[in-house]
N, C-alpha and C positions, 0 to 999 in steps of 0.2 A: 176176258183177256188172260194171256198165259203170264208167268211170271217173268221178271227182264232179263235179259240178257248179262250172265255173269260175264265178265272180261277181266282180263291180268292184263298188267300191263310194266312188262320186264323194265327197268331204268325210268330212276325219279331225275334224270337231266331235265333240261326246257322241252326238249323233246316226249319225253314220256310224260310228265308234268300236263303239256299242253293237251297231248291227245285223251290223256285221263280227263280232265277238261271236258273237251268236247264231246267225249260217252258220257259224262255223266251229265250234263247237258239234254244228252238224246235219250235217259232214259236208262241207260245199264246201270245195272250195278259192276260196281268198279273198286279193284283194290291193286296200289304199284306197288312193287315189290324194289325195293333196292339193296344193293348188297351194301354198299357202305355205310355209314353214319351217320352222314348227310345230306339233303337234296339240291341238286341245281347242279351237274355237273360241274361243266368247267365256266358255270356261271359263281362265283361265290365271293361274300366276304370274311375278314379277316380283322383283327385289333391290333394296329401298327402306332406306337405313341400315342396310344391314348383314344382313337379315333379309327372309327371303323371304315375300311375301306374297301375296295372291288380289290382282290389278288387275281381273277380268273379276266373272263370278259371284262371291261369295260363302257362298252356302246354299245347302241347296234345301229345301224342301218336305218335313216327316218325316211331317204325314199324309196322302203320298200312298204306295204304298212302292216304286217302285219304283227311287228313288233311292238310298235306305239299304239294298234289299236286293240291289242292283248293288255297290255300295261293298262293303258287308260279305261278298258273295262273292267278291269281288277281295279278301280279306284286308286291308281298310281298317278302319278305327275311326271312328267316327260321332258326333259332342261334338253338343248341346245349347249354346245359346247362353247368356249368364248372364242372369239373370232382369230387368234393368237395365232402365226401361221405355224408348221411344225420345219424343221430343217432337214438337211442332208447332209451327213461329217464324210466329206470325202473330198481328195487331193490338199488335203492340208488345213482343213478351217470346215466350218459349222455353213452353210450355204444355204439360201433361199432355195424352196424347190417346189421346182416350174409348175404351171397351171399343165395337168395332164391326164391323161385315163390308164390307170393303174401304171403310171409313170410312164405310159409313153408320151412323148412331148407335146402340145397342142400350141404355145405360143414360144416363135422363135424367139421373139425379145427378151421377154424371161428367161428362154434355157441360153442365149449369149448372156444376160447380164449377171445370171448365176454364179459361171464358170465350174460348173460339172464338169462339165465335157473339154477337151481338149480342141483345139481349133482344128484338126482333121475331122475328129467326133462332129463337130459343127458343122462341117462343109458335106459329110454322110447325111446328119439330117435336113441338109438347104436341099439339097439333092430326091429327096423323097416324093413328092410331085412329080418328078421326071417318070416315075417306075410304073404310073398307070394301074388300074385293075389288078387285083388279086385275089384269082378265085381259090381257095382251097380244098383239096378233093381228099374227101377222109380227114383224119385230124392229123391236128399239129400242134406243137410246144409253142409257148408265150414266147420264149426265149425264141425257136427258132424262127417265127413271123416276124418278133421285131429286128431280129439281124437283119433277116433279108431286106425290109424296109428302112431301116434307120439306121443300122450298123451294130457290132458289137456293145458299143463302149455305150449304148444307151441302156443294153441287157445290160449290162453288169454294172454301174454306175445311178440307172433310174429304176429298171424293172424290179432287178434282184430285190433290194432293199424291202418294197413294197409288195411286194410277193409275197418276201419272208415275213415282214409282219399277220399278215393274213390268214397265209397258207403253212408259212414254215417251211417251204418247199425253194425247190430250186426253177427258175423262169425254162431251163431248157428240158424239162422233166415234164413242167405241168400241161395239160388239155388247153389249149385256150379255149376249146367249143365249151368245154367244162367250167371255167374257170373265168374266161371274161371274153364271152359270146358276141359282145359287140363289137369289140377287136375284129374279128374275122369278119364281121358285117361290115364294117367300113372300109376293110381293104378290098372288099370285093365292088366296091361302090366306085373306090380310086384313092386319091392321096388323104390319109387322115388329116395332112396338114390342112387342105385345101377344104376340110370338112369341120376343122376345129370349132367354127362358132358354135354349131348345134350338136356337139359332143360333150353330155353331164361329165363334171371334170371331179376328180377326186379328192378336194378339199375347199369346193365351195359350199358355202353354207347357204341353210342347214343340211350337210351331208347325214349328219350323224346325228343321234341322239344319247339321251342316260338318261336315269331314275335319280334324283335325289335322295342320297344315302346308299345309292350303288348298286347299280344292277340287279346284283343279290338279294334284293327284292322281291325281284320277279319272280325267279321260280320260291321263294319264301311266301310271296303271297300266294301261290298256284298252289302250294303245298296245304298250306294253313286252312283250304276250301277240300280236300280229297284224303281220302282215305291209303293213306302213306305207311308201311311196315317198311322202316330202315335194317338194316345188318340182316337181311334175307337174301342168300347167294342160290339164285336158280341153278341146279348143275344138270338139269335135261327137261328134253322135252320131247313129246309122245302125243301121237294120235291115237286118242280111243273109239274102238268099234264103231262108236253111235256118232262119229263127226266131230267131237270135243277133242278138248286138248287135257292132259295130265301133266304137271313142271313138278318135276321132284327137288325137292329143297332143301337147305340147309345144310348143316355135317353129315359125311358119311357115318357118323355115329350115331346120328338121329336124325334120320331123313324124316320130312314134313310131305304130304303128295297132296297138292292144290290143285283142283279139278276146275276148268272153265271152258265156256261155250266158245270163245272168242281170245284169242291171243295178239297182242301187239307190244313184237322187240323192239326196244329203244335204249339200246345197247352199241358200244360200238361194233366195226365190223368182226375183229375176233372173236370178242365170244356170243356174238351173232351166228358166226360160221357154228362157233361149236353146239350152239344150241339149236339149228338148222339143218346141223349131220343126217338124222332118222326120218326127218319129214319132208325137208325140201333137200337132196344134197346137192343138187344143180348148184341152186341159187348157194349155199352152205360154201363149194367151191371156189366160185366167184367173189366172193365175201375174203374168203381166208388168204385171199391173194389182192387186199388192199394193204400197201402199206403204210404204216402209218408214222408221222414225227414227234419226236419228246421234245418240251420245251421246260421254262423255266420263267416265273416271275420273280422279280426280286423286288420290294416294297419299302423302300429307306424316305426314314422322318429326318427333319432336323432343323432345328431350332432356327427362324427369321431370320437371326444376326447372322448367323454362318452361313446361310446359303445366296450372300448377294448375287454369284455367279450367274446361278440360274433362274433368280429373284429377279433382277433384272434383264436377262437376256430379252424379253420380247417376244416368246417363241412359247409353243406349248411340248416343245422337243424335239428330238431328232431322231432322222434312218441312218442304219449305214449300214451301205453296201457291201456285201461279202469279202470284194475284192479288195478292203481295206484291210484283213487281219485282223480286225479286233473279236476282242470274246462275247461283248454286247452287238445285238442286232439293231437295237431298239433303246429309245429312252423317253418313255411318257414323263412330262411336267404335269402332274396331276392340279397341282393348286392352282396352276394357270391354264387348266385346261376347261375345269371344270368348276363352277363359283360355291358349291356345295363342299366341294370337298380344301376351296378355301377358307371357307367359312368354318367350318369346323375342325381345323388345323390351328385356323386363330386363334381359337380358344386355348389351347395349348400352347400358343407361342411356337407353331410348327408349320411346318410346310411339307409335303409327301410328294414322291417322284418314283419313278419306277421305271429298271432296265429289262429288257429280255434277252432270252439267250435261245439257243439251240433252232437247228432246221435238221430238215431231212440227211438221215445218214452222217449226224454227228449227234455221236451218243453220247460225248462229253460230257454235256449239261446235269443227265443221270448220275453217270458216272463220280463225276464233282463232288465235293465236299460243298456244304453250306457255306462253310468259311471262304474254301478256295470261291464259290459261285457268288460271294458277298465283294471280295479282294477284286475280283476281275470287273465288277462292276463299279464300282469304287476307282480303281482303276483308270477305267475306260473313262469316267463320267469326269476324274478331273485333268484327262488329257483335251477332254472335249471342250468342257466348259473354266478348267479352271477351278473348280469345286474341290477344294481340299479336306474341309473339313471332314471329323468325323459324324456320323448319323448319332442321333438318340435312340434310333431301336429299327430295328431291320427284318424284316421277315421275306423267306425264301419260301415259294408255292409251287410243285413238280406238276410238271400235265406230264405225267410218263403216256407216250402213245395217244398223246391227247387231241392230234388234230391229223386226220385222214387224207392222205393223197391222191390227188385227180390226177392218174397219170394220166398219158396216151390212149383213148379208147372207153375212157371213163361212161362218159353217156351212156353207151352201147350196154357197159357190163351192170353198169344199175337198171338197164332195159331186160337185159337178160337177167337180173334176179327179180323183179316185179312180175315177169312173163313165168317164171317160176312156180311163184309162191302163188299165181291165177290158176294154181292148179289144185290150191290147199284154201278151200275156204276158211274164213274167219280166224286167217292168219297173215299179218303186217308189218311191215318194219318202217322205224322211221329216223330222223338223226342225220350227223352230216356230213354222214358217209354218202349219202344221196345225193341231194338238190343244192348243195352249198355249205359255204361252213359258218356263213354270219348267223346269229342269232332270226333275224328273219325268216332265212331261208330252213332253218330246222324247224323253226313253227312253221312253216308254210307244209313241211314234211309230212308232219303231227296231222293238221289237218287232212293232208292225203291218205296219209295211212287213216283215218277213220273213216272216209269214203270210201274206201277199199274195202275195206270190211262190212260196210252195206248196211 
């Protein structure tokens, strides 16, 4: 037998993480390289009063499986979230929100006894049954499907919100073939309403899952099994004569030249492109014309007594939709979202919660001071809830550029960089600039990119 297969494998995310995983699994030798200091991308935790918590991901996806069945064979433990429902702060007050699929509506009862919508918005979606069949030729925005079938005020009031959580993106921008494929399957079938019973709705459980003691786990336990060099910045990459790949490394003051038989990016799309210029520039092009959104986590503790507001609300938190003005998108009730990170708050006599901020094409979030990005949320959180007090310790965590856009035509252009790089054996890319931006669906990536490679 010849000796194994060396492989690099660019970005210690879940992505790079995973597929390092699965070569070494098969038999390579394998070493990731990551530029930063740390692994897990924009999976990571954080020590916020005393108690360590997720600032990046939070969940993932438990019906998809190939997140809880990565976890559970790393010897991890898999928690369900509590059944707590989450809200919607729009037209004046914190609102029940509706049983739907990525917020488009599926039970009329619910979106009247809400009061989302405004009673024309109501009489748009009683209306939706009437419209018949909808095939879609080519792609089309989330936003622009659900106007045509339900009206504006459900894109801007249901969609938006839920989108942004997600994607960060804006509902008339994004793919739905990209982005939520079954959408487009059901209006080509007829009235989603009239299809609601047998449509998985977005906040039935178990939708979701976690790790006990936070995500951050995950790629920590993925790490803790492979051969990880941190603070290693790829700056090129090269085909050598004999089929291999060459990644030259480190400062231009002391380049490092790491030779491997097999290469797999898991990087995002930037310096994906730039590292794809020499070998693939198709694919390289395609890549550098993703754009992508900076967001913002903000992670505020604070002490049981002060926070009866959202102690007792009921809820494991709120959306809110764009079209309200505010500087938060989002606002996780962690302690009640999750019994782990209840429990471990108690200890401290605390409770942890957390706002988001920033989507596509508002560069605000970056921009912001910590302070100002702390105040706004702060802010926002005691016009919603009430919540005045101040926190006992706060932490603010930048995803600059952290989450990729499925525009118009997305499919296509990750077809045409795959159709590419078929042209460059034992060379991969993986991550979620592809297949999705959940957790899931990046491992699901990982995995393909190491079939790819053969």
């Amino acid at each position: 037998m010849g000796s194994p297969r060396r492989t690099v494998v660019v970005g210690a995310g879940i992505a790079g993480l995973t597929a390092a995983h699965d070569l070494v699994a098969a038999g390579d030798e394998v070493v990731v390289l990551e530029a930063s200091d740390v692994v897990g991308g924009k999976i990571r935790r954080h020590e916020v009063g005393g108690t360590v918590v997720d600032v990046g991901a939070e969940a993932m996806l438990n019906r998809r499986p190939e997140g809880v069945d990565l976890a559970r064979g790393l010897g991890l433990e898999v928690q369900h979230p509590a059944l707590a429902a989450s809200r919607i702060w729009t037209r004046g007050a914190l609102r029940p929100l509706p049983r739907s699929l990525m917020g488009v509506p599926l039970d009329l009862d619910q979106l009247a006894a809400s009061g989302v919508l405004s009673e024309e918005g109501l009489a748009r979606v009683r209306a939706e049954p009437t419209l018949g069949p909808q095939e879609v030729a080519g792609d089309v925005s989330v936003g622009d499907l659900v106007d045509r079938r339900f009206g504006p005020e459900v894109t801007d009031r249901l969609v938006e919100p839920l989108l942004g959580g997600v994607y960060a993106g804006r509902a008339r921008e994004i793919s739905a073939r990209a982005a939520v494929p079954q959408l487009v399957a059901y209006a080509a079938r007829g009235s989603l309403l009239e299809q609601a019973a047998a449509v998985p709705t977005t906040y039935d459980a178990p939708v979701f899952a976690g790790i006990p003691g936070g995500m951050g786990r995950l790629p920590e336990a993925l790490a803790a099994r492979l051969p990880v060099r941190l603070g290693v910045t790829v700056r090129a990459l090269e085909r050598r004569p004999d089929g291999g790949f060459a990644l030259t490394c480190g400062p231009t003051t002391a380049p490092e030249l790491v030779e491997a038989d097999a290469v797999v990016l898991a990087t995002p799309a930037a310096p994906t492109a730039r590292l794809l210029g020499t070998v693939a520039p198709a694919a390289a092009a395609e890549l550098a014309a993703v754009e992508t959104a900076s967001v913002v986590v903000v992670t505020l503790a604070y002490r049981v007594a002060d926070a009866a507001p959202v102690v007792d609300a009921g809820s494991s938190g709120f959306l809110v939709p764009p079209v309200e003005g505010r500087r938060v998108k989002a606002s996780t009730f962690s302690f009640a979202k999750w019994d782990w990170v209840h429990a471990a708050g108690a200890r401290e006599g605390l409770v942890h919660l957390r706002t988001s901020l920033g989507r596509h094409g508002d560069e605000v979030a970056l921009q912001a001071t910590d302070e100002e990005l702390v105040a706004w949320s702060l802010a926002d959180l005691a016009d919603a809830t009430g919540l005045a007090a101040a926190p006992v310790d706060v932490h603010v965590q930048r995803w600059g550029g952290g989450l990729p856009q499925y525009a118009l035509g997305h499919l296509d252009r990750v077809a045409r960089v795959r159709s590419a790089l078929d042209a460059v054996p034992g060379l991969a890319v993986c991550g979620a600039t592809y297949d999705g931006v959940g957790i899931p669906a990046v491992i699901a990536s990982a995995h393909r990119a190491v079939r790819d490679l053969g």
